[in-house]
Phi, psi and omega in degrees: 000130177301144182268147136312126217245127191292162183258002134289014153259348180284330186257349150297312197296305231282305174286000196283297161319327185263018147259007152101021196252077162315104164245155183245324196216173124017266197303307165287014172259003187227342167283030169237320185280011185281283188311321164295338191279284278234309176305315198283275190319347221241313212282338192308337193274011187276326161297316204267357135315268168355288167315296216305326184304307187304339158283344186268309228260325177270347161305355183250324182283337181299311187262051094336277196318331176256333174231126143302300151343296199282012188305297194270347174289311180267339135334285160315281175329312191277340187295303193296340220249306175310284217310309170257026155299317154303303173313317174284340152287332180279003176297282209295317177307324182277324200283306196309306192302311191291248209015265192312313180235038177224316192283000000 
């Protein structure tokens, strides 16, 4: 026997739709906004990628700025220091994606 649908689920599926979000019940209307939830927060390590580059590349002008010499040596260091700065951010961008369109 069919549960009779309450005029809060009616008014859960209506507004769940018209953000383009298909739920048949309650309970999938709240693992889906769980996942977008889940999503958004996963994007946060995408700020701490940002600091770190902006810590490499001004940790470079600094020691430019005191030894000049060291110029191309400390380079090479910063180009590695962007490279695994970047990787946790794009880490965090894929964990965002499996979120959204795998899980």
């Amino acid at each position: 026997m069919q549960a009779r649908p309450t005029f809060a689920n009616n008014m859960i599926r209506n507004s769940i739709q018209k953000r383009g979000i298909v739920a048949e019940s309650a309970a999938a209307a709240m693992v889906a906004a769980a996942k977008i939830q889940g999503a958004g927060m996963a994007t946060i390590g995408l700020a701490g990628a940002g600091v770190g580059i902006g810590t490499v590349f001004g940790a470079l002008i600094q020691g430019v700025a005191r030894n000049p010499s060291l110029r191309g040596q400390l380079f090479q260091y910063a180009v590695l220091g962007f490279a695994f700065a970047e990787a946790t951010g794009l880490f965090a961008l894929m964990m965002s994606f499996l979120l959204l369109y795998v899980a």
